[in-house]
C-alpha positions in Angstrom: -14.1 0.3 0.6 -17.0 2.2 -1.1 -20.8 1.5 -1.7 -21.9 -2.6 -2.3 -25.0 -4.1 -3.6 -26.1 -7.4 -4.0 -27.7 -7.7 -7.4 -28.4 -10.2 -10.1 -25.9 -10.1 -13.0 -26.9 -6.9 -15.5 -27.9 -8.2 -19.2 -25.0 -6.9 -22.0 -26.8 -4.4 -23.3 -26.3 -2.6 -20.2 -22.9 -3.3 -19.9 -22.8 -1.8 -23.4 -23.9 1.1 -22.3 -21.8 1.5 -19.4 -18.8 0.4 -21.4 -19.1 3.4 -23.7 -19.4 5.9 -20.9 -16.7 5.0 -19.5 -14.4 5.0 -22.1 -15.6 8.5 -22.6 -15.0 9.0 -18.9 -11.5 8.0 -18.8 -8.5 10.1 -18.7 -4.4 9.1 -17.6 -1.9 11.2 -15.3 1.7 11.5 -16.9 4.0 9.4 -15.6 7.2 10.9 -13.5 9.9 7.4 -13.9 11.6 7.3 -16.7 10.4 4.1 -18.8 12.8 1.4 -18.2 12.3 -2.6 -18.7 13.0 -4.7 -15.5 12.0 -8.0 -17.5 13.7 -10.7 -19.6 13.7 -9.8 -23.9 11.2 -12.8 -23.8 8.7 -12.4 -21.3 8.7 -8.6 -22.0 7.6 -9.7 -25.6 4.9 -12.5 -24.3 3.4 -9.3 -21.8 3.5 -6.9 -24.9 1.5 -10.1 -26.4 -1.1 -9.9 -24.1 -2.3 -6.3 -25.6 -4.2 -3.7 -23.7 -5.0 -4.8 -20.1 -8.0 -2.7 -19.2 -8.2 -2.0 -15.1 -11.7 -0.8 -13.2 -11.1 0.6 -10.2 -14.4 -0.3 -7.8 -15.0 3.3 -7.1 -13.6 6.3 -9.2 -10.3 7.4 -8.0 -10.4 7.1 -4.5 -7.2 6.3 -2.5 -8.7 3.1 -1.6 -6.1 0.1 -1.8 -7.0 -1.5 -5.2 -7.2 1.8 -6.5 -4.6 3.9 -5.4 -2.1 1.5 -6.0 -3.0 0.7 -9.6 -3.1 4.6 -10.6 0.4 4.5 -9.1 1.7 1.8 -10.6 0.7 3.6 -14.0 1.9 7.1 -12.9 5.6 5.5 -11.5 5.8 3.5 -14.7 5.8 0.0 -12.9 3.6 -1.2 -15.5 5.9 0.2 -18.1 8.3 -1.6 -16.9 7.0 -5.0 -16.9 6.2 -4.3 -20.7 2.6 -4.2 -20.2 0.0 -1.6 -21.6 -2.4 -0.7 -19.1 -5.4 1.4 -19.1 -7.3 2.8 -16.3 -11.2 3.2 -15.7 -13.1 4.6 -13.1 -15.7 2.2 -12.2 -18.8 3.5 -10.7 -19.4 1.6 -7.7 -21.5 -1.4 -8.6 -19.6 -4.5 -8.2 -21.9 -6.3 -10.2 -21.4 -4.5 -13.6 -17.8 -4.4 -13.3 -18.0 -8.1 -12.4 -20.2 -8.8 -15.7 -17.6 -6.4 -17.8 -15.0 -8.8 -16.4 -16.5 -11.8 -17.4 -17.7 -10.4 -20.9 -13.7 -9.6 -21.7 -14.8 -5.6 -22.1 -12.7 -5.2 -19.0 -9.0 -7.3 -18.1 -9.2 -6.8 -14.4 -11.5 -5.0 -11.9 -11.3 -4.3 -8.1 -14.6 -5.4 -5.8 -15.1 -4.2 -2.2 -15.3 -7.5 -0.4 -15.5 -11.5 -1.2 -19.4 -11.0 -0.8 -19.7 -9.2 -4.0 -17.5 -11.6 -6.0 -19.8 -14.8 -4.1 -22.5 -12.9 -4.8 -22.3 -12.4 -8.9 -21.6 -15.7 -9.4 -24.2 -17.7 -7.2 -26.7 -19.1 -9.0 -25.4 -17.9 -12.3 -23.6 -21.3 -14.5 -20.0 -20.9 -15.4 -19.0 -17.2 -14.8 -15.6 -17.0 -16.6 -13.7 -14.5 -13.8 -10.9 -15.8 -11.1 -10.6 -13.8 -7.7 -6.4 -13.5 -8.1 -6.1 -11.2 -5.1 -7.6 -10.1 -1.5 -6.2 -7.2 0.4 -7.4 -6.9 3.6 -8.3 -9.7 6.2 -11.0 -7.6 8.3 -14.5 -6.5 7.3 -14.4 -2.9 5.5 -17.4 -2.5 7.2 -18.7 -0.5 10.3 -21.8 1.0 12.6 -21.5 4.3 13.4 -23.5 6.0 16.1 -23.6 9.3 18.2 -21.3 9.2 21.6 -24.5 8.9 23.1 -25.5 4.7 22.0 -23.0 3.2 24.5 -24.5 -0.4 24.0 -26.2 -1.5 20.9 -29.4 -2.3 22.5 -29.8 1.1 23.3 -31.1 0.7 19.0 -34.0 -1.0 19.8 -36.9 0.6 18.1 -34.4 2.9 16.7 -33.7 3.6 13.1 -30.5 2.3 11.1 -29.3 3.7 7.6 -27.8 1.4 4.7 -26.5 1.8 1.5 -27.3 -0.1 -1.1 -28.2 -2.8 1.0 -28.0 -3.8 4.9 -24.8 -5.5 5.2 -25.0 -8.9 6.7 -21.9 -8.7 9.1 -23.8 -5.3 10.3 -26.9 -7.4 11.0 -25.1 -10.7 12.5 -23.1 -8.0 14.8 -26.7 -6.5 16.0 -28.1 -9.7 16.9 -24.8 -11.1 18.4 -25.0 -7.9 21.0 -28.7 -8.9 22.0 -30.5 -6.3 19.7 -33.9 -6.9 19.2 -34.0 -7.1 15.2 -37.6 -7.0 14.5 -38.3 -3.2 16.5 -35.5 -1.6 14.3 -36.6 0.8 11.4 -33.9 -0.7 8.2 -34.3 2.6 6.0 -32.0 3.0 2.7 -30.3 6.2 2.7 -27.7 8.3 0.2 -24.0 8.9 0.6 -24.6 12.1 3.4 -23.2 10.7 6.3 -24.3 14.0 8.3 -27.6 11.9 8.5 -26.4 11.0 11.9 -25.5 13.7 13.9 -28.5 15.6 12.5 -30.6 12.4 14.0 -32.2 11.4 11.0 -30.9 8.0 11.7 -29.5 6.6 14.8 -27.3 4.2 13.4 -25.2 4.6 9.8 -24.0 1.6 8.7 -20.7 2.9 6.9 -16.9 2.0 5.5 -14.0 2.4 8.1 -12.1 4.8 5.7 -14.8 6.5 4.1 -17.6 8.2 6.6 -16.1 8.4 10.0 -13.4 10.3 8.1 -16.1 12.8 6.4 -18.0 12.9 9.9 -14.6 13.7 11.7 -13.7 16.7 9.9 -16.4 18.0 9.8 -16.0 18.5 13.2 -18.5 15.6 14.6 -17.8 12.5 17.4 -19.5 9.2 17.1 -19.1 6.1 18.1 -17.6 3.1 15.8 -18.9 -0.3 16.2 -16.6 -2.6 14.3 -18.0 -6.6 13.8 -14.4 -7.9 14.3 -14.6 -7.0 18.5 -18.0 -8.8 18.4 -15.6 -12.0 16.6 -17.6 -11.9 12.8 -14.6 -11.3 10.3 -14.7 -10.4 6.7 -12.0 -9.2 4.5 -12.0 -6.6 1.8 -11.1 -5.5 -1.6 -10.9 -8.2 -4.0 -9.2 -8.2 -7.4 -11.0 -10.3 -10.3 -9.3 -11.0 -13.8 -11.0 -12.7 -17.1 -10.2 -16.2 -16.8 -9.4 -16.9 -20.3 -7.4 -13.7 -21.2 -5.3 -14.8 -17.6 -5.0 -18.3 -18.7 -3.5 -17.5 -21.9 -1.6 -14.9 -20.5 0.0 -15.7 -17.4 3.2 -13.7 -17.2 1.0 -10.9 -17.9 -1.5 -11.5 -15.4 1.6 -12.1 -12.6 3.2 -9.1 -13.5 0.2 -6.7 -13.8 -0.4 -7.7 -9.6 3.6 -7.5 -9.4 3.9 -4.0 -10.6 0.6 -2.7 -8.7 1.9 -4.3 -5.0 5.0 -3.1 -5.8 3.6 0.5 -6.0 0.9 -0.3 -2.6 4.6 -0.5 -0.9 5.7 2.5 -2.9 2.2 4.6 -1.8 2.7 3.5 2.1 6.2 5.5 1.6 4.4 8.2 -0.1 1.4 8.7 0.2 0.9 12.1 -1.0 2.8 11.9 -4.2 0.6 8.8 -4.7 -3.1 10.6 -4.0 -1.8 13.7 -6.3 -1.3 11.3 -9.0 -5.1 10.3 -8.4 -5.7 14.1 -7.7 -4.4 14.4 -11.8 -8.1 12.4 -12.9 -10.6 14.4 -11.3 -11.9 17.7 -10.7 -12.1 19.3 -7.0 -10.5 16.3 -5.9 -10.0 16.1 -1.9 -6.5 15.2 -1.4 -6.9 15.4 2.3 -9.8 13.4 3.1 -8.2 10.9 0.5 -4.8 10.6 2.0 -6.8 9.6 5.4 -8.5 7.2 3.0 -5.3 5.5 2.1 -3.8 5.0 5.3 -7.2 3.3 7.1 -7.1 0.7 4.6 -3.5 0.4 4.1 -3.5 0.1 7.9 -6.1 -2.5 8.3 -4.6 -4.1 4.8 -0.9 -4.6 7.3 -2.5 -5.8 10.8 -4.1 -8.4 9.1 -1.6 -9.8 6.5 -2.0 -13.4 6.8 1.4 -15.4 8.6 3.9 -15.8 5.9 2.2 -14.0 3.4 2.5 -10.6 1.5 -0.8 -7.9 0.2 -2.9 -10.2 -2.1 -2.6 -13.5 -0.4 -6.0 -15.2 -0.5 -7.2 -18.7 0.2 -10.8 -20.1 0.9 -10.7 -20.4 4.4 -10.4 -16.3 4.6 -13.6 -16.1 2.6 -15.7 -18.5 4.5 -16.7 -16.1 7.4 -18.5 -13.7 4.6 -19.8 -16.8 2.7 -21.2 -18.1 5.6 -23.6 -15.0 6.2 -24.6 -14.6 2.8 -26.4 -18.1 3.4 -27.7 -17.4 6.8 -29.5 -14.5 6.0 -30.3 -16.1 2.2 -28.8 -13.6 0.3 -27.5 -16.0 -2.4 -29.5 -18.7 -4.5 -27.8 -21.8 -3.7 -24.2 -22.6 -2.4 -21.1 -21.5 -3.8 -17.7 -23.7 -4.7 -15.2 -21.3 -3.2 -12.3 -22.9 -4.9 -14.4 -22.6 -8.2 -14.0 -18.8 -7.7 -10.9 -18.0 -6.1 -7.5 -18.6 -7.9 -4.4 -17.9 -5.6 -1.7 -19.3 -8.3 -0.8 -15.6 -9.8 0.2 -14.3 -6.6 1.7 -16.9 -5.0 4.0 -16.7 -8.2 5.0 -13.4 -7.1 6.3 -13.8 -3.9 8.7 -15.7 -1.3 7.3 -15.7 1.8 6.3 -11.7 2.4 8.4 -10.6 0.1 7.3 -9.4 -3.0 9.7 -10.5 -5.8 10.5 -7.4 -8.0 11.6 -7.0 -10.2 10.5 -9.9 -12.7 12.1 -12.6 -14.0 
């Protein structure tokens, strides 16, 4: 869960340029397993086939799922194990670069916040070569926050409402569902200083369950949370994308790179702390606290919502509808969208019986 933008796809001289910096940018935290192979001689030589798998995290090193779990994975040499050679990148928030670095094979895999921003860098675009392979969380990331003091939403009318990046649409459906006047509010775009709120700058903050009211909280300020899925608008959150060719040709690889990384999201729920010191190794002033609340928001929403029958990563179209839906409402897409053109459930269905994640590999 971190900052989302719709945008049209960057050209590739910008992803070029990004590319470069972040492979200037990147650093790895030592393992602490032993390396040991927990694969058959012959699919540990087709993953070694597959080369370097190259992983962008949506957001830095957050303890975000989708982010936490693949730096442990790599730290508690799951990876290793599966024969594969990963390498980590900080990604820098903008799911519609990573998307196109995807796509342009400079990147293997990449995490997005939500099914909007895969929908969204594919509509209207011909023939984008990336597959959504896994969904964590069946509940919007997103949420309103006010001060104690807004007890109904229409108590917003004529009042003004901060957004990142841009206004999300489950935010705006969940405004007009409780009867607020849409035209008398004052939309602003604001930075990533959440004490905006209390100071009354704004008088709503649209923000991410596990990121702001977190910040706000300790730093010793109430408000109020007004989550869209008690007004009935669902979402979901966190996808992962892979480049469709390099998955195609390398299947085993592809399974076992979202084998080894659910296998450490179980592993981080256990230990959390181990697993946000491991992410504490890649950057500087690094706020272990704030990031271990991080981790178990998400990881909490990620379990209350796990679909029946089915493990962390299940995804089918039906889950991705609701967010679809709004993108068209409020025309925030050019055109309509196959969803079964963009989502590709067959490497993580390949991975489990049931809820239970089969590990090791074959």
């Amino acid at each position: 869960m971190r900052k989302s933008r719709t945008a049209a796809l960057v050209n590739l001289a910008l992803i070029t340029t990004i590319t470069a910096g972040l492979l200037c940018a990147c650093t790895s935290a030592s393992a602490t397993t032993p390396d040991r192979v927990l694969v058959s001689k012959s699919r540990c030589s087709a993953n070694r086939a597959a080369g370097t798998i190259t992983y962008m995290t949506g957001y830095g090193w957050q303890a975000s799922v989708g982010i936490l779990d693949p730096i442990a994975a790599q730290a508690q040499g799951f990876y290793r194990a599966m024969c594969l050679n990963v390498q980590l990148l900080p990604g820098n928030g903008d799911p519609t670069s990573s998307g196109q670095l995807v796509a342009s094979g400079k990147a293997t895999f990449t995490e997005l916040g939500s099914p909007s921003d895969a929908i969204t860098d594919v509509a209207g675009t011909p023939s984008v070569p990336v597959d959504a392979v896994a969904t964590y969380g069946n509940t919007t990331a997103s949420t309103l926050l006010t001060m104690p003091s807004i007890t109904n939403l229409r108590q917003l009318d004529g009042k003004t409402i901060g957004y990142k990046g841009a206004m999300p649409p489950i935010i705006t459906a969940m405004l007009e569902k409780a009867g607020v006047n849409l035209s008398s509010v004052n939309e602003v775009s604001v930075g990533y200083d959440p004490t905006i709120l209390p100071r009354g700058e704004v008088q709503g903050l649209t923000a991410y369950k596990s990121n702001e009211p977190i910040e706000l909280r300790d730093d010793g300020y109430k408000v109020h949370e007004w989550d869209p899925d008690s007004f009935g608008l669902h979402g979901a959150f966190n996808v992962l994308d892979v480049n469709r060719k390099w998955a195609t040709v390398h299947t085993s690889a592809a399974e076992d790179f979202l084998r080894a990384t659910f296998e450490a999201f179980q592993y981080c729920i256990a230990n959390a702390s181990t697993c946000v010191n491991d992410a504490a190794k890649y950057e500087t002033g690094y706020l272990v606290h704030q990031n271990v609340q991080r981790w178990l928001v998400e990881t909490g929403e990620v379990d209350a919502t796990l679909l029946p029958g089915h493990g962390v990563g299940y995804e089918d179209t039906a889950q991705w509808q609701p967010e679809y839906k709004l993108l068209l409402r409020y025309k925030l897409i050019k055109g309509t969208v196959d969803l079964a053109d963009i989502i590709n459930p067959t490497y993580a269905n390949a991975i489990y019986h049931g809820r239970s994640l089969i590990w090791p590999g074959p």
